[in-house]
C-alpha positions in Angstrom: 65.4 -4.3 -35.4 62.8 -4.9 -32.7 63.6 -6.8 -29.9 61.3 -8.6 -27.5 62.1 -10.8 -24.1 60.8 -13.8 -25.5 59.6 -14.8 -29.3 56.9 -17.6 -29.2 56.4 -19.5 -32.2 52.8 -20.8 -33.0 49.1 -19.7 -30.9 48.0 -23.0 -31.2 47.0 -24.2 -26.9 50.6 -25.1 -26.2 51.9 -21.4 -27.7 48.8 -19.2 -25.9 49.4 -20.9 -22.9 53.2 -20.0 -22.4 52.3 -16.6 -23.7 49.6 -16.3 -21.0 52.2 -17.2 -18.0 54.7 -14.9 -19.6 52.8 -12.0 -20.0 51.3 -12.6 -16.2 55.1 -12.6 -15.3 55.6 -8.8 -16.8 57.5 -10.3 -19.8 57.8 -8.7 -23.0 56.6 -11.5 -25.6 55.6 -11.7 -29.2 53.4 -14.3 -30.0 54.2 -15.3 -34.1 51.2 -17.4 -35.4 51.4 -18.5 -39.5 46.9 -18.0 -39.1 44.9 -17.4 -36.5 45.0 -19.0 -32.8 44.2 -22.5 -32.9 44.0 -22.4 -36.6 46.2 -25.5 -37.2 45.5 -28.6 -35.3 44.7 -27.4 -31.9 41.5 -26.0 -33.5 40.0 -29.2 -34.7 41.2 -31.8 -31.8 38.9 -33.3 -29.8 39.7 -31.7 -26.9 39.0 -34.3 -24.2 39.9 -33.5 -21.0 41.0 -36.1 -18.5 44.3 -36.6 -15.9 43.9 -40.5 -16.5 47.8 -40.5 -17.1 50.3 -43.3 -16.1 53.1 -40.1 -15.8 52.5 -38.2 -12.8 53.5 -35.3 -13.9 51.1 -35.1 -16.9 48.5 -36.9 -14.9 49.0 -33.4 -12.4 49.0 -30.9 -15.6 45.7 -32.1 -16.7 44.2 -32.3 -13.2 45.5 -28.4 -13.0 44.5 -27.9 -16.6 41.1 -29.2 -16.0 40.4 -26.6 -12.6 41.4 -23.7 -15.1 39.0 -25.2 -18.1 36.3 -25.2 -14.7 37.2 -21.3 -14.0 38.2 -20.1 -17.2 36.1 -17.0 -17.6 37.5 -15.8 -13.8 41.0 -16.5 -15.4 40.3 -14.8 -19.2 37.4 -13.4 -19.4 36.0 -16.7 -22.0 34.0 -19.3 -21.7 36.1 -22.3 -22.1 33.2 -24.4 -23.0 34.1 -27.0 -20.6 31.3 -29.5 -20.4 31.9 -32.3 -17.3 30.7 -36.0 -18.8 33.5 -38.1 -16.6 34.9 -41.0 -18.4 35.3 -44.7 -18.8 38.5 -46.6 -20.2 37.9 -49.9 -21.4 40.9 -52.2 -20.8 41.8 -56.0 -21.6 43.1 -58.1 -18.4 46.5 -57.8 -19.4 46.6 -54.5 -18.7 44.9 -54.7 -15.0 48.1 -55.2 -13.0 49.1 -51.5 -14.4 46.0 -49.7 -14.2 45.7 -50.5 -10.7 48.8 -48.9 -9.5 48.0 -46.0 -11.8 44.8 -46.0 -10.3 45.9 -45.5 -6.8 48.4 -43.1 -7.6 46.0 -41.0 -9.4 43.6 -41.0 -6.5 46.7 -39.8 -4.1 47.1 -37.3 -6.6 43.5 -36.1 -5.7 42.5 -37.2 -9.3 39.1 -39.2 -8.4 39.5 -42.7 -10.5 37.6 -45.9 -9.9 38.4 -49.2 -10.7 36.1 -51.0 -12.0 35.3 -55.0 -12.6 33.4 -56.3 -15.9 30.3 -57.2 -13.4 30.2 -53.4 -12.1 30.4 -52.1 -15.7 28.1 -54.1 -17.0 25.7 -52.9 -14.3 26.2 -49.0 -14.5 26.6 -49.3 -18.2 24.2 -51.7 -19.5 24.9 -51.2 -23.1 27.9 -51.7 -23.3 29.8 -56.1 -25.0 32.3 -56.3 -22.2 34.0 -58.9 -25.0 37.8 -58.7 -24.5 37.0 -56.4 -21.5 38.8 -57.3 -18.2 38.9 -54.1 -16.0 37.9 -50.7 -16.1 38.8 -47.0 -14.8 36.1 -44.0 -14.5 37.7 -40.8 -14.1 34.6 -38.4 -12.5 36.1 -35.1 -13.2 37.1 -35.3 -16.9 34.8 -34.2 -19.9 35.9 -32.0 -23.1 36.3 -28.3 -23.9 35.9 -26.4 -26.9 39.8 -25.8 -28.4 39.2 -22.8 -30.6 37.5 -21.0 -27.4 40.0 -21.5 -24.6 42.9 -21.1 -27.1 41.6 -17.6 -28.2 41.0 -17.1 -24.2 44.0 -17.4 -23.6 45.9 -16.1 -26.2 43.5 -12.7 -25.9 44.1 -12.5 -22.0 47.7 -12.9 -23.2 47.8 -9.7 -25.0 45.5 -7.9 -22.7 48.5 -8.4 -20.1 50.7 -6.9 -22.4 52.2 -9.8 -25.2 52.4 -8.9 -28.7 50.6 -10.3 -31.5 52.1 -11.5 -35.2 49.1 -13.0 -37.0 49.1 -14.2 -40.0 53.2 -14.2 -40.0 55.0 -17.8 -40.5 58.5 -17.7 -39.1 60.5 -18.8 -41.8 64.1 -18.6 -40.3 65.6 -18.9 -37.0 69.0 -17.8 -36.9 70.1 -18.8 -32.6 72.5 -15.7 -31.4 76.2 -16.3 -29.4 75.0 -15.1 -26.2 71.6 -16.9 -26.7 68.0 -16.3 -27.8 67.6 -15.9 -31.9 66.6 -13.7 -34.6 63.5 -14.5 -36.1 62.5 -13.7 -40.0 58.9 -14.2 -41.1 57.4 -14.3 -44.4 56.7 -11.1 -44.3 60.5 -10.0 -44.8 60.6 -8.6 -41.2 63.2 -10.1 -38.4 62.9 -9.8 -34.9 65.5 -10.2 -32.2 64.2 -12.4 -29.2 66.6 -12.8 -26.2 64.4 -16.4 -25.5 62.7 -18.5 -27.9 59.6 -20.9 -27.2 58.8 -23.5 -30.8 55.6 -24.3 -30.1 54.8 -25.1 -33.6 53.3 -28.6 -33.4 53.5 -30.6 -37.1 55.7 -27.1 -38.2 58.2 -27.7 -35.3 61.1 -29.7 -36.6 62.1 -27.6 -39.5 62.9 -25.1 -37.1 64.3 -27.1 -34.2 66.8 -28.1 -37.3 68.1 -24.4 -37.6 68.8 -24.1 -34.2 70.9 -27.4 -34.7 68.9 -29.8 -32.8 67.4 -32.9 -35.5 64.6 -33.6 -33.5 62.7 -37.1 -34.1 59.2 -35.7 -34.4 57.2 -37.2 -37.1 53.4 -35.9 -38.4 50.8 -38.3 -38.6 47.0 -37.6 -40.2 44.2 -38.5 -37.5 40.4 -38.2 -38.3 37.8 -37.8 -36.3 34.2 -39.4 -37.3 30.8 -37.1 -36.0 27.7 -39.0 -35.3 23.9 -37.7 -34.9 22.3 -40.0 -32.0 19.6 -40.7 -34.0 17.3 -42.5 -32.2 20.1 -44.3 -30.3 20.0 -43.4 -26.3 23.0 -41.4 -25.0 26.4 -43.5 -24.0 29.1 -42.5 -21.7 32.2 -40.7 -22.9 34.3 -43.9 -22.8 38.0 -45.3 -24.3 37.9 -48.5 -25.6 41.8 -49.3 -25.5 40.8 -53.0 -27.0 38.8 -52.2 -30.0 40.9 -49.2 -30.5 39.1 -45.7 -30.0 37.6 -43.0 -28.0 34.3 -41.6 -28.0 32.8 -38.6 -26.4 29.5 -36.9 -26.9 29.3 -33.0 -28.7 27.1 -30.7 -27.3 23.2 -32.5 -27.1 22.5 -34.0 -30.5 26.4 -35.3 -31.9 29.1 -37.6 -30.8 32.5 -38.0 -32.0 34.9 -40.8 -32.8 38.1 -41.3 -33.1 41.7 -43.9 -33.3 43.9 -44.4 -30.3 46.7 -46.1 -32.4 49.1 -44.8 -34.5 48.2 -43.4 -37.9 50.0 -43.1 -41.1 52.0 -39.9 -41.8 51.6 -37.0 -43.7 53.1 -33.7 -45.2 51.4 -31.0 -43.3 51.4 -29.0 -46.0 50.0 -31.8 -48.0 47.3 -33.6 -46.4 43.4 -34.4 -46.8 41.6 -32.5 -44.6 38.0 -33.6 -45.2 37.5 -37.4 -44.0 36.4 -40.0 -46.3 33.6 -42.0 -46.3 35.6 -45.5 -45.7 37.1 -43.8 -42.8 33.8 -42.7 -41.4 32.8 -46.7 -41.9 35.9 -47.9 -40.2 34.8 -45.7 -36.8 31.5 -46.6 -36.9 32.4 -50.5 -37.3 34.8 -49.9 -34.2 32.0 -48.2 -31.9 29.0 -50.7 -33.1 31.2 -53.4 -32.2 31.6 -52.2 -28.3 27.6 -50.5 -28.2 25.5 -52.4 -30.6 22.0 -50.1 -30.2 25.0 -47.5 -31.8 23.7 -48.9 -35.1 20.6 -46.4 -34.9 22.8 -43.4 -35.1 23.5 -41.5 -38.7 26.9 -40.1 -39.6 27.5 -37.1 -39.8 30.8 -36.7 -41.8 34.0 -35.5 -39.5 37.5 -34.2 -40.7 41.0 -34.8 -40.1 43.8 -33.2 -38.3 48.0 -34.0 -37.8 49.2 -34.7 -34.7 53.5 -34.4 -34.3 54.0 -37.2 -32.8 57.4 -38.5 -30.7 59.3 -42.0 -30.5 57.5 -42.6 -27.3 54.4 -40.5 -27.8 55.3 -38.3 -24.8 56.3 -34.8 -25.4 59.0 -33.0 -26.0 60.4 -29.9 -23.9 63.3 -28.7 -22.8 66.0 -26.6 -24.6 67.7 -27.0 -27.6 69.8 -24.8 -28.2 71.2 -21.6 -25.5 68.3 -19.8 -25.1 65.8 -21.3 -27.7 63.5 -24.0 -26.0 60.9 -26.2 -27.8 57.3 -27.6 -26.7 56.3 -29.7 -29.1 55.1 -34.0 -29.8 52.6 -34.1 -27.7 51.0 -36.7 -29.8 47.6 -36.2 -29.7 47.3 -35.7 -26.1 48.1 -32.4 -25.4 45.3 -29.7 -25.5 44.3 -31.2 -22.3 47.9 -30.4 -20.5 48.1 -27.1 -22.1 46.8 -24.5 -19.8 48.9 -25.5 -16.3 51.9 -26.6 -18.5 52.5 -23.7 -19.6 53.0 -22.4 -16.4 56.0 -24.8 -16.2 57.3 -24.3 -19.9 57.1 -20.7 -19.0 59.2 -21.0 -15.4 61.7 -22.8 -17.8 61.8 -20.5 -20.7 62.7 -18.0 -18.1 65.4 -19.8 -16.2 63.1 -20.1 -13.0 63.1 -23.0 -10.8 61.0 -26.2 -12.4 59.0 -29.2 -11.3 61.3 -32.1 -11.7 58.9 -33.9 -13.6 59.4 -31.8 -16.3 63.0 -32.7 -17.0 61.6 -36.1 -17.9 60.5 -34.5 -21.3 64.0 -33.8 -22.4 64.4 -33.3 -26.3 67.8 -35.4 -26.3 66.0 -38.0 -24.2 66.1 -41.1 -27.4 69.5 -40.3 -28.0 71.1 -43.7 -27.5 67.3 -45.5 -27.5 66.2 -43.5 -24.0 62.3 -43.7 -23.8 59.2 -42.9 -21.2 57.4 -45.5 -20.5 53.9 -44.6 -20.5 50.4 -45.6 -21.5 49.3 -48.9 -22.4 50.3 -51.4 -24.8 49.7 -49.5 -28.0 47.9 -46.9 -26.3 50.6 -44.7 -25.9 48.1 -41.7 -26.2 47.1 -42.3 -22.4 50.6 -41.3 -21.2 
């Protein structure tokens, strides 16, 4: 039976990221992936990329994550496809007393955030009905990648350092071993011995977390994500509107895309529509006319839909499960944009190293007996 230092389970970001830091490290890792890298979700998210996070340690992943989207062919070799827009959340006066300590703590972080009043909105972005609309943040830095390229960059300079590629192999068991780590079985027939184990499997992950003995409470949920032409509407910022319920950022010159903040109902990932439908498309374009009326030129342009795993509290979950088997996993929706610095941390872990203490925060076990992060806004969760 082959043995490796460390099995990784899924290439979508979260997986080629922790087999990047590995392999950087000298480990010996396999990387199993049931398709291709980012061929699940990862591939179709709308990788946004912003640190406007009310956690400070997320909110200093993404800021890291964000410098390695800005030098990403130094760092692989690719072309992350980063594209810098900055970004504007929308929030009702409720929320202001909240946002302005997060503000100031993400400026201390070195995350350049600006609050802003309805007046100062309304006079950078004219277009915008400020109904329901009682304070504002701009994040300067953010903007969006493209997922299928910095997941491939990174899982490629992964293997270039030395990890081990499975494509196209779905672990199917996990059996966890007395003195720790697990043998692996794929679909294949084969079975691999891995003296560590990373489940980065996203909507795939509980099933497995399960063998290991750990009943994690991860639930899948079906999100879409509505494309628009501009048409002959003028350009709008890349903006969340946490009261009418979505985000919005352009793609490339000619598109823009749109999609829920909330929850969504949940689905068999096995079993689940991939192609949006054409009530779906009208539900996001209602949302965005509502906030940016001259919107109403623009043509749709169909869109699809993708499963996020999703957690009690909408924050992830990582930390280990079982001796020597670790999961990273219920990110939510929100964590392409974390990926690439956490999983320098999930790889420090995975190897026993010393950890930021913010990470402990993420603990698997954490709702046993109701324990939560409190995070986000209101519904809005997603913001962390």
């Amino acid at each position: 039976m082959e043995t490796f230092d460390v099995g990784v389970i899924g290439a979508g970001i979260h997986g080629a990221a922790a087999a990047y830091h590995l392999a950087g490290r000298g480990v010996r890792v396999v990387v199993f992936e049931r398709t291709v890298p980012a061929g699940g979700p990862t591939g179709r998210s709308s990788a946004i990329c912003r640190a406007y996070y009310t956690n400070p340690f997320l909110a200093r992943c993404a800021r890291d994550s964000i410098a390695m989207f800005r030098d990403f062919r130094e760092l692989t070799g690719r072309d992350a496809g980063f594209r810098h827009t900055g970004l504007l959340f929308l929030h009702p006066p409720e929320d202001a007393p909240d946002m302005r300590e997060a503000v100031e703590r993400l400026n201390a972080l070195g995350i350049s955030t600006e609050l802003l009043e309805p007046d100062e909105v309304a006079d950078r972005f004219p277009y915008f009905d400020l109904e329901g609309i009682g304070v504002a943040g701009f994040e300067r830095d953010a903007g969006y990648a493209d997922p299928d390229a910095a997941t491939v960059g990174l899982f490629e300079r992964a293997v270039a350092l030395g990890a081990e590629a499975r494509l196209g192999r779905r672990v199917t068991t996990l059996e966890p071993q007395p003195g720790g780590g697990a043998v692996l079985g794929t679909d294949d027939g084969s079975r691999v011995s891995c003296g560590r184990v990373l489940v980065a499997a996203g909507p795939w992950t509980r099933p497995l977390a399960l063998q290991a003995g750990a009943d994690l409470p991860l639930h899948v949920e079906r999100h879409i994500v509505a494309v628009f032409r501009w048409g002959s509407a003028l350009p709008v910022q890349a903006h969340g509107d946490l009261v009418g319920g979505y985000y919005f950022r352009p793609e490339g010159d000619e598109l823009y895309l749109v999609g829920p903040l909330p929850a969504e109902p949940e689905a068999d990932p096995e079993d689940y529509a991939e192609e949006i439908a054409d009530h779906e498309v009208a539900r996001m374009a209602e949302l965005v006319v509502r906030r940016v009326p001259h919107l109403e030129a623009s043509e749709a342009a169909r869109g699809w839909a993708s499963l996020y795993d999703v957690s009690p509290d909408w924050q992830p979950v990582i930390g280990e499960i079982a001796p020597g088997v670790f999961v990273d996993a219920g990110t939510s929706g929100h964590g392409f944009k974390l990926a690439p610095a956490l999983g320098g941390h999930v790889a420090a872990m995975v190897l026993g190293e010393e950890t930021d203490p913010g990470l402990a925060e993420f603990d698997p076990f954490r709702f046993e007996g109701g324990r939560t992060l409190r995070a986000g806004y209101r519904d809005a969760r997603i913001l962390g």
